[in-house]
N, C-alpha and C positions, 0 to 999 in steps of 0.2 A: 421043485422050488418050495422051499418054504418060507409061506407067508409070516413078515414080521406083525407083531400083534398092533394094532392100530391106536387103541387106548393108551399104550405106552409110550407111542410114537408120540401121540398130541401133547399125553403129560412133560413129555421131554421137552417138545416146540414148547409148550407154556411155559415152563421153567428157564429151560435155556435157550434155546431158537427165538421166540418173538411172540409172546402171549399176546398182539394184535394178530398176526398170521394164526395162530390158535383157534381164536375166535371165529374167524373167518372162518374157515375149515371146517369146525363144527358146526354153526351154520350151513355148510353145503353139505355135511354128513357125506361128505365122500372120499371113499377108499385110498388108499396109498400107492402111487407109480410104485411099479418095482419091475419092470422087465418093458426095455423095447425094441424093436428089431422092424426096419424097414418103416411102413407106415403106419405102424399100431403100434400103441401102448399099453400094457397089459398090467390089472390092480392087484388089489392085496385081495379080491373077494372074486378074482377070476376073469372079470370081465376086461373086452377086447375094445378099445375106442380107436378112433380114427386120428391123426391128432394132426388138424386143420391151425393148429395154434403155436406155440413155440417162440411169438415172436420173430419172426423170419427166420429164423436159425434151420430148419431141419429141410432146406430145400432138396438135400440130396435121401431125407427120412433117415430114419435111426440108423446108427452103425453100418453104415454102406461097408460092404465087404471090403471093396478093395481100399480106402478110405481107412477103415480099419485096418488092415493088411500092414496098409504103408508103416502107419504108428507103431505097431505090434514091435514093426520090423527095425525099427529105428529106437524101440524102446529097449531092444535087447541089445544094440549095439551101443549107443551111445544116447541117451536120455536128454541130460542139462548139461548145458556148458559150463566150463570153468572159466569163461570168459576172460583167460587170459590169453586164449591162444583161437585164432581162426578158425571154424569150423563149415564145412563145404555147404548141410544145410541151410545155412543163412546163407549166403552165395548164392547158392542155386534157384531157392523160393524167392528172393527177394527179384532176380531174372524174369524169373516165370512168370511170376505177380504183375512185373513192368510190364511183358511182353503183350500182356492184357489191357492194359491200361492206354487211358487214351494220349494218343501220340506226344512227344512230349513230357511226357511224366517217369521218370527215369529212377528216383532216386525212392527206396524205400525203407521205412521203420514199422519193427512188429512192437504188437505192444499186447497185451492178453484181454482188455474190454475195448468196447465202443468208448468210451469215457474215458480211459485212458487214450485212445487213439486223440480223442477231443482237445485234450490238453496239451499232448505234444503239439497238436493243429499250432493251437494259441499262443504255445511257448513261439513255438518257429514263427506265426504275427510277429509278436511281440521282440522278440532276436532281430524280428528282419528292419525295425526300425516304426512297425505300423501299431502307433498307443492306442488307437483306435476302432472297436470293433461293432460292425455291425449285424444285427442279426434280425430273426422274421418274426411278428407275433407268431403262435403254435408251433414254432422250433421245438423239436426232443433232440437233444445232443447228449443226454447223460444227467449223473446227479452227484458228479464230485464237484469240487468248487466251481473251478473256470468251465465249465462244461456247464454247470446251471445258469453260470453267469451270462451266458448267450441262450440261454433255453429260455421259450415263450411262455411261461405259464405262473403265473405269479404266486399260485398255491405255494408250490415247492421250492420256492426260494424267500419267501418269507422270514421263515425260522432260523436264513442261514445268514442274513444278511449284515454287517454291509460285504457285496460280494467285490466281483472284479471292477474296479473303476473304469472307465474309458468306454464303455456297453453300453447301447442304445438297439431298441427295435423298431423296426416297423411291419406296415401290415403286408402278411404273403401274398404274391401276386399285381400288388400294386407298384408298378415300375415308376408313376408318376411322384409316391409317396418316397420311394429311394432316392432317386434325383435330387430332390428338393433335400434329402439327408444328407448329399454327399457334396452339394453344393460349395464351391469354395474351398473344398478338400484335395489335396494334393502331395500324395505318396504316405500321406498316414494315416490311414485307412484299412481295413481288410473287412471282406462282407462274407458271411458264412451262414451256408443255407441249405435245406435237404432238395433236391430237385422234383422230390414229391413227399409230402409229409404223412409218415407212417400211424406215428402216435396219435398225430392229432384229428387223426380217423380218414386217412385215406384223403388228403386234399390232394388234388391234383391242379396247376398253377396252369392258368392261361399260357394258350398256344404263343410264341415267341419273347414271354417272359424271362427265360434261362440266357435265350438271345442278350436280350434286350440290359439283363444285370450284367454281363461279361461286356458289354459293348459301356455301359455306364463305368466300371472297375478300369476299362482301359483308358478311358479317356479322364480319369480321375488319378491313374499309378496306383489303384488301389488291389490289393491281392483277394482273390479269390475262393474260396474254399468250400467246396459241394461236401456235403456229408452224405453219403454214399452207403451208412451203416446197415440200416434196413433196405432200403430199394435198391442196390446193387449187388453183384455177383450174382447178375440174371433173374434174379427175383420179376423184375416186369419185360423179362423178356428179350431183354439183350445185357450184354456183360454190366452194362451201366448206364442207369435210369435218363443220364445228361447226355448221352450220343443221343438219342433220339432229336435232339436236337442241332445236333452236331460241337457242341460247348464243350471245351476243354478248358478247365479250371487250373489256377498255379498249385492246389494241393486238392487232392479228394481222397478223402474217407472211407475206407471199408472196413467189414467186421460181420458179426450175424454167422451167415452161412460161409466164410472165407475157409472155415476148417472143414467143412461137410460136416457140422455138430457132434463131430469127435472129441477136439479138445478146443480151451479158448482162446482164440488168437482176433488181434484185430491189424490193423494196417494205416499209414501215411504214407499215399504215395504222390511226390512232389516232384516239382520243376528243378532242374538243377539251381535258377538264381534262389525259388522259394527254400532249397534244401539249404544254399549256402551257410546260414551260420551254423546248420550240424554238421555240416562238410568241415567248415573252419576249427570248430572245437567240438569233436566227438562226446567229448564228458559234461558237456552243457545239457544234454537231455540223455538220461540212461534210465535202464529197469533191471532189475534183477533178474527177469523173464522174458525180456524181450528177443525176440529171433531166436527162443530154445529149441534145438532138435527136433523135437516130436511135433510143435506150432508147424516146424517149417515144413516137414516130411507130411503133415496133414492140409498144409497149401497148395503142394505141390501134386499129389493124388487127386485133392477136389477138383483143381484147375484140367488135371487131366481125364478125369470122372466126366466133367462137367461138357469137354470138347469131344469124347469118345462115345459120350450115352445123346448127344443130341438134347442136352439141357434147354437148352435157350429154344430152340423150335419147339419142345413140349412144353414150357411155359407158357411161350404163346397159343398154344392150341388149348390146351388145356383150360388156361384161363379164360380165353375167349369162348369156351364150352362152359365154363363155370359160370361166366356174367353173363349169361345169354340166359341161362338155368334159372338163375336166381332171379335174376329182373322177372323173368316169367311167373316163378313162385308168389314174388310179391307182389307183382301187379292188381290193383284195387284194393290191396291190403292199406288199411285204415293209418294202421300204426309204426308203416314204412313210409320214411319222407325222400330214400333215394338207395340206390343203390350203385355203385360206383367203383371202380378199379382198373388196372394197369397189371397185364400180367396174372400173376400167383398173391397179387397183393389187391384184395378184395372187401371192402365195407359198403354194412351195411348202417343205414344211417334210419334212426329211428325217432319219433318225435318227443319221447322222454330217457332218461339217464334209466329209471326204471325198466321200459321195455326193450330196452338190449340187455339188459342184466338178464332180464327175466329168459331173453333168446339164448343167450348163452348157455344157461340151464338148463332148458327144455330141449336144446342140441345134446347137451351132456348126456339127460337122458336117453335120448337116442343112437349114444356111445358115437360121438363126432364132439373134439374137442374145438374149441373158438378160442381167440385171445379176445381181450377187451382192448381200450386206446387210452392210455395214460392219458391225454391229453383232450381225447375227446369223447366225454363219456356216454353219449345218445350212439356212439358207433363201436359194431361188432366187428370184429377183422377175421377174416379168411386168409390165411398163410400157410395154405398145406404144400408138401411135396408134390416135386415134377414128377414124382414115381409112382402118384396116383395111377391106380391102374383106372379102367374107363366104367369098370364095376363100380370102383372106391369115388367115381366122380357123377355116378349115378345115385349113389347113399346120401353123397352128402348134398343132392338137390331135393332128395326126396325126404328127406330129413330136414330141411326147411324149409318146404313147403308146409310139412305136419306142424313146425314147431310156430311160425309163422301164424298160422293159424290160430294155435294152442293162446298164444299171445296177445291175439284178437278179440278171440273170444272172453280171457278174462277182462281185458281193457273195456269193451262193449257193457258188461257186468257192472262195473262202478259208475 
């Protein structure tokens, strides 16, 4: 392998990539991804990281062989559609996809982001008659239009404004503050919400809340919509975050890990009344990529990856070995205010925006990658693969215990 020259690299991101991404970068003075394969990611200066980070996406870890396999195999036969004529892989993934999903939920649309997934949500709202939407403060849904427009965070919808009319939120977890929103309201409605909130650092919503919103939507005609993007496809442990509850929503959201982080694909999968007006007029929501060959042939390997490897039982073990680990690490630590997770979806929550930065770092150092939370920036997120082996889930306690530390001790300092 030969390494690409890194100075070159940035001069290009500066010029043409994102001279704020530039900046960044050089600031963290760190090497270029160029090779990865199962649970490491391998730089431009040699070194081997761990990579606990991704954004959910690499639940199955890099290039799962058979995952790969599939795509290869469908990439030589038949690639993109010409979408004028039928093709078996959308058939068949969109089946398999259902066959996952919770009872009920029949009808499917691929789309290539999370945010794309978001908007069809909103179209098929909006088609189904409901002007209405509601959504959570600390929602992450995405950051194209209708996707910001129910997203919690007022930073990033600022600059873009005025966005989707008819949008209101309230606060997560507060069932008695949705009530009172939906009061009076009657089949023009839809409420859309993550069943655990990834971005906004790992919030996890009081015990019979997911209940208790599905019980409020039906007694209102109002439609329901779980975004499912990050916390679903096993991420905490079962195929999707809202069984645990038992809650079946009229549409929920997948995406993230839906391909085994092969290629990008994401998912709506609906009720047949919720599908109705795509059912009615097919050309009312399309994509040029939607349900392409290779999205679908890498749905269809993950899903079966994911029932053959024992995914969902190694999430929960695994995870429940990692929050056990980590609580321990941080216990008496000054500059830890919680530590908290569901599964393989794991934050750390700390008492300034600075010392999770600062942890994220000091993990880097110790070749273990972390993602950060768009939305909640005092929290660190752990998102590693179920293919951790139980070496790779020894590293990365023992690497935050030291880093943890490291953290402490300059915070003690000032």
């Amino acid at each position: 392998m030969i390494a690409p020259d890194r100075a070159e690299v940035m001069r290009l991101y500066k010029r043409h990539v994102s001279s704020g991404w530039a900046r960044v970068y050089e600031l963290m003075n760190s090497a270029l991804e160029v090779e990865s394969s199962g649970n490491w990611i391998t730089a431009s200066d040699g070194a081997r990281y761990l990579d606990c980070g991704g954004y959910c996406v690499f639940l199955l870890g890099h290039a799962h062989p058979r995952v790969v396999a599939a795509v290869r195999a469908q990439l030589e036969q038949h690639a993109m559609s010409s979408r004028m004529l039928p093709h078996a892989p959308l058939a068949y993934a969109s089946a398999r996809l259902a066959s996952i999903a919770p009872e009920g939920l029949s009808y499917v649309w691929f789309g290539s982001s999370g945010a794309e997934a978001v908007e069809a949500a909103v179209k098929l709202v909006r088609a189904g008659g409901r002007k209405r939407l509601l959504s959570m403060d600390g929602g992450y849904h995405g950051k194209s239009m209708g996707a910001l427009s129910v997203s919690g965070r007022d930073r990033y919808k600022g600059p873009f404004e005025p966005l989707l009319p008819g949008t209101e939120r309230v606060p997560y977890g507060d069932i008695a503050a949705l009530r009172a929103a939906m009061e009076g309201s009657d089949g023009d409605t839809a409420v859309i919400l993550e069943p655990l909130q990834s971005e906004a650092g790992v919030i996890i919503p009081p015990s019979g809340f997911l209940r208790d919103v599905a019980e409020e939507c039906r007694r209102h005609n109002a439609l329901l919509v779980f975004d499912e993007i990050s916390c679903g496809m096993g991420r905490t442990g079962e195929w999707w975050c809202s069984s645990r509850e038992g809650v079946v929503p009229d549409v929920l959201l997948a995406g993230k890990a839906l391909s085994g982080g092969v290629v990008p694909v994401s998912a709506v999968i609906a009720s047949e009344a919720a599908f109705a007006p795509f059912n009615r007029d097919p050309l009312l929501h399309t994509s040029t990529f939607s349900g392409n060959p290779l999205a679908c042939a890498a749905v269809m390997a993950t899903i079966d990856v994911m029932e053959s490897e024992g995914i969902l039982e190694r999430c929960r073990a695994l995870g429940g070995f990692l929050l056990e680990g980590l609580r321990k690490a941080a216990a008496g630590n000054t500059v830890v205010r919680d530590v908290r997770g569901m599964g393989l979806l794991i934050g750390v929550e700390f008492a300034q925006e600075h010392h999770a930065a600062d942890f994220i770092l000091e993990m880097m150092t110790r070749k273990v990658l972390l993602s950060h939370s768009y939305y909640g920036h005092k929290v660190a997120r752990l998102t590693p693969p179920a293919t951790l082996t139980d070496a790779d889930a020894e590293q990365i306690i023992a690497a935050a215990e030291t880093s943890l530390r490291a953290v402490e001790a300059r915070h003690l300092k000032r």
